[in-house]
C-alpha positions in Angstrom: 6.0 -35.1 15.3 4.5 -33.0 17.9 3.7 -33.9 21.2 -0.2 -33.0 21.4 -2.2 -31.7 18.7 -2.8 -28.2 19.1 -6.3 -26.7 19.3 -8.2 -30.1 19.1 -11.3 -30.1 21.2 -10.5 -31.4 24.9 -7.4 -29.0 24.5 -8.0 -26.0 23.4 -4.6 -23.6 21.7 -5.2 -21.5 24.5 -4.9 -23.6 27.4 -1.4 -24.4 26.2 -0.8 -20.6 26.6 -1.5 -20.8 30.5 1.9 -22.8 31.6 4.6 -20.7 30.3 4.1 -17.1 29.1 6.9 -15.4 26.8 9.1 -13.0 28.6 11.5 -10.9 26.3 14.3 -10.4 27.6 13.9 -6.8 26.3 11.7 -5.3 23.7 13.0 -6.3 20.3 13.6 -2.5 18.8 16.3 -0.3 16.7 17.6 -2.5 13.6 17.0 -6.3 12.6 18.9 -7.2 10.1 16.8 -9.7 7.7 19.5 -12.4 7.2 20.3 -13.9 3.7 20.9 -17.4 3.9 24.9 -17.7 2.4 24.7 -20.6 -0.9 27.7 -22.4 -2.2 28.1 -21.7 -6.3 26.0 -25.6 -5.9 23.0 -24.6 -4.8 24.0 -26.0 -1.0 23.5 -23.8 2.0 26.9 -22.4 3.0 26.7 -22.8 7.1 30.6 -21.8 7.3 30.2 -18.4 6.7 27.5 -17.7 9.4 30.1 -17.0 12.4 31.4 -14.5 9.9 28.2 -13.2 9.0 27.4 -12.5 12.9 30.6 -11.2 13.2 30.3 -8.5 10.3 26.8 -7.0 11.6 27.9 -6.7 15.0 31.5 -5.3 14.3 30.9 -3.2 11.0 27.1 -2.5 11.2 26.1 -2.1 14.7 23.6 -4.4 14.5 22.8 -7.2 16.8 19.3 -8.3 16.3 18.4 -10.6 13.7 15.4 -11.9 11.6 15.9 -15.4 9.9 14.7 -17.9 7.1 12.4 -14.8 6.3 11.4 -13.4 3.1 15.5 -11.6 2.1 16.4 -15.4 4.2 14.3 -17.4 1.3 12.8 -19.5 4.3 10.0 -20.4 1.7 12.2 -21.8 -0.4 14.1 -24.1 2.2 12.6 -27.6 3.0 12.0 -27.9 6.8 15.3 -29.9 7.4 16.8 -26.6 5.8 15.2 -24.0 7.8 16.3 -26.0 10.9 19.7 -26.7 10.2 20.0 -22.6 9.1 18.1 -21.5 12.3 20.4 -23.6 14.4 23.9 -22.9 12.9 22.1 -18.8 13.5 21.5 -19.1 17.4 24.7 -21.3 17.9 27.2 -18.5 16.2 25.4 -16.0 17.6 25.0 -17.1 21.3 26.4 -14.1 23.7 26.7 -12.2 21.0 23.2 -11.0 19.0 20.4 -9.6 21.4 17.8 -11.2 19.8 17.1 -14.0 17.4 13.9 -14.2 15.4 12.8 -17.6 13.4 10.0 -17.3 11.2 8.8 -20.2 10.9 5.4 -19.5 8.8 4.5 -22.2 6.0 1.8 -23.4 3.7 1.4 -26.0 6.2 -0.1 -25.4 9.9 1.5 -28.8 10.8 5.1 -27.7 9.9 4.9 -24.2 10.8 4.2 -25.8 14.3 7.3 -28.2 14.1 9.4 -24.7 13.1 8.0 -23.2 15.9 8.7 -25.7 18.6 12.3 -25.9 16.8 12.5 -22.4 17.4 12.0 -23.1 21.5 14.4 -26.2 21.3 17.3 -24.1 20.7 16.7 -21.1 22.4 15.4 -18.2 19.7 14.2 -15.3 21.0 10.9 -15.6 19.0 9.3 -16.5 16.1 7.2 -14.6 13.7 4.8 -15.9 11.2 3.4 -14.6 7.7 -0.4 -15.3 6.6 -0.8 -18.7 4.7 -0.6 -17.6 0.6 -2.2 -20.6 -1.3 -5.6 -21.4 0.7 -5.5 -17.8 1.6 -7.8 -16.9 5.1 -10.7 -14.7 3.8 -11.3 -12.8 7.0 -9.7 -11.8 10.3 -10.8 -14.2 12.5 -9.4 -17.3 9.8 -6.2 -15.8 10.2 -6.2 -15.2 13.6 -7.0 -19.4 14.1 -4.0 -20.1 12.1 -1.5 -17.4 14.3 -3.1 -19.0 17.8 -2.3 -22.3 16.1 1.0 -21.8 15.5 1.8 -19.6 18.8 0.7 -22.1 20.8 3.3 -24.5 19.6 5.9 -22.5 21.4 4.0 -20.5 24.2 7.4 -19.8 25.7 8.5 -17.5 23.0 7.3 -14.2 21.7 5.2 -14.0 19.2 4.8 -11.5 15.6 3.0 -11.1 13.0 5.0 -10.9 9.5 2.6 -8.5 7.5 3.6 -8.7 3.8 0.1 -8.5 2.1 2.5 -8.0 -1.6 4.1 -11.3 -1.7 0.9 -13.0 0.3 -2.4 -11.7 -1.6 -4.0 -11.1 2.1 -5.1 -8.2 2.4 -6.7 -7.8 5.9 -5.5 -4.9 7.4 -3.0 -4.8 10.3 -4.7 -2.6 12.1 -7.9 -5.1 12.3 -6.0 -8.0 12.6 -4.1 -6.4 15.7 -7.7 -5.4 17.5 -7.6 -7.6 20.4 -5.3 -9.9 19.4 -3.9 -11.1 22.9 -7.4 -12.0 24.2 -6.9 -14.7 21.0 -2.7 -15.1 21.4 -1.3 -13.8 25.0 2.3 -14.6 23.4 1.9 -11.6 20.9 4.8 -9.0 20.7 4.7 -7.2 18.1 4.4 -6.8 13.8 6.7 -6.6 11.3 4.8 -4.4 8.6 6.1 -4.7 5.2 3.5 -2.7 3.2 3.6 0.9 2.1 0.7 1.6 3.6 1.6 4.1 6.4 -2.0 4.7 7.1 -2.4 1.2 8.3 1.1 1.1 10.2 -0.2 4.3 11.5 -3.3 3.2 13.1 -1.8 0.2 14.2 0.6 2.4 16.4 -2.4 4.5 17.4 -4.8 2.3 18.5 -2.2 0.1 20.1 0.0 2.3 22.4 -1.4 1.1 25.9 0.1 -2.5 24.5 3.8 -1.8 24.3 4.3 -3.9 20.9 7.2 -3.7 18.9 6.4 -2.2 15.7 8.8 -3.0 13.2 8.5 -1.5 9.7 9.9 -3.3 7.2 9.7 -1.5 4.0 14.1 0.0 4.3 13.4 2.9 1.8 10.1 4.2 3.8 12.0 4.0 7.3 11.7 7.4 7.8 8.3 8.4 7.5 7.6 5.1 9.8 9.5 6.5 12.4 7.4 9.9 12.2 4.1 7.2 13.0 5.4 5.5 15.3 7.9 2.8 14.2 10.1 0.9 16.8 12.3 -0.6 15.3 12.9 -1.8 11.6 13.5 -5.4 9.9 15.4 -5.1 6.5 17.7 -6.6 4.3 19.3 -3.5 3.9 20.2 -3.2 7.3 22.8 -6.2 6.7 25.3 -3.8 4.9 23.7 -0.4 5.7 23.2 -0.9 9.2 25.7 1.7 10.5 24.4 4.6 8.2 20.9 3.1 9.1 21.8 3.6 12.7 23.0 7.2 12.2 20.0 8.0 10.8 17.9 6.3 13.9 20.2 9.0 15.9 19.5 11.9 13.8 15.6 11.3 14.4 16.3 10.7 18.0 18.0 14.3 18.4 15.2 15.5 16.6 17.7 16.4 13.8 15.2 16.0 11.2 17.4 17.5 7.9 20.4 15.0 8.5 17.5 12.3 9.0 16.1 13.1 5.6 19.4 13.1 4.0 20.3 10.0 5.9 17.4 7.8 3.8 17.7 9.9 0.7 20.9 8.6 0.1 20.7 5.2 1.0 17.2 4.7 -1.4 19.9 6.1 -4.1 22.6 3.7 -3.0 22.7 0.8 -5.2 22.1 -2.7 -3.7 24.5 -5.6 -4.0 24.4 -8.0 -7.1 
């Protein structure tokens, strides 16, 4: 149960920002690999493997950020005693070796999302990030924006972004509203994860936002590179957990300005097939 009940009238969500700000460590950027969340042939969640796992994108992908119980992670799938038991096994293999370490903790349910998101601070994640509810869907900015504040406030110590996947969630606000003035309303905010195809959107989000320093993290893997051209920061992906090297050389390719061997980079991995 949690402690206080966020946002009720004598405490408002914001007052619980005022105590303990987040402070990344560093800006979350480059590659985050979207973890998959390792099953037994029974249906049980295979925790053995994780050390493994962490080993395998730090060693043989170059990656060393991760985003967990997301979308590629099933986290909607998982009861609550499931995403805590994954996120935990996640941030103990991965201590002094990962950079960062990104829950998601977003749910149908303001009341568990919050119990994620305090989970998250427990064990020492380096943030959480949250998706729009998807059943009772908010029907205008400032309905979703009640829900984020809710949730952030649950874990004011820890960074805070916005999972944007208006495919799989039906809500359609754009990013680009949503993001107008958002830390006057969350003061934890970080950054977005945009998983939509609309570079328009991601575009004007980077515009309009530049004096903010957000981490913009696109998540659509075969659209990387035109991202970067708008603005991108960084990238979260499921592809990124076995493509993360050739990812990477691409990243340096746009960073030399080496546009051609970018291009040819994500050409071939949108032909590569994925694994079965």
């Amino acid at each position: 149960m949690l402690p206080f009940r966020v946002g009720e009238p004598d405490k408002p969500a914001q007052d619980f920002f005022s105590s303990s700000m987040a402070s990344p460590k560093k800006k979350l950027q480059g590659l985050v690999a979207a973890t998959i969340t390792p099953m037994t042939e029974h249906g049980e969640i295979n925790f053995s493997v994780i050390g493994r796992y962490v080993d395998y994108l730090v060693e043989e992908q170059g990656v060393k950020n991760i985003f967990v119980n997301g979308t590629t992670g099933e986290g909607l799938s998982l009861s609550i005693s499931e995403r805590c038991r994954v996120a935990e096994e996640w941030v103990t293999e991965g201590r002094n070796k990962l950079d960062q370490i990104v829950i998601h903790v977003g749910a149908l349910s303001l009341k568990e999302s919050q119990e994620l998101a305090q989970h998250a601070a427990k064990i020492g994640a380096d943030g959480i990030a949250v998706i729009a509810p998807f059943f009772l869907q908010p029907w205008n900015k400032d309905v979703l924006i009640n829900f984020l504040k809710e949730v952030a406030a649950a874990a004011p110590a820890l960074p805070f972004y916005y999972y944007h996947i208006p495919a799989l969630t039906g809500v359609k606000i754009r990013a680009e509203e949503l993001l107008d003035g958002i830390q006057d309303k969350i003061p934890t905010f970080q950054g977005l994860k945009f998983s939509d195809t609309d570079l328009l959107d991601f575009g004007q989000c980077v515009d309009q936002n530049r004096q903010q320093q957000f981490a913009f993290l696109f998540g659509v893997d075969e659209q990387l590179l035109s991202a970067l051209v708008m603005g991108a920061t960084g990238a979260v992906g499921s592809t990124y957990n076995y493509l993360g090297k050739k990812t990477n050389q691409m990243l340096e390719a746009f960073e030399r300005k080496d546009f051609s061997s970018a291009l040819n980079h994500q050409v071939l991995e949108c032909r590569r097939p994925k694994p079965s």
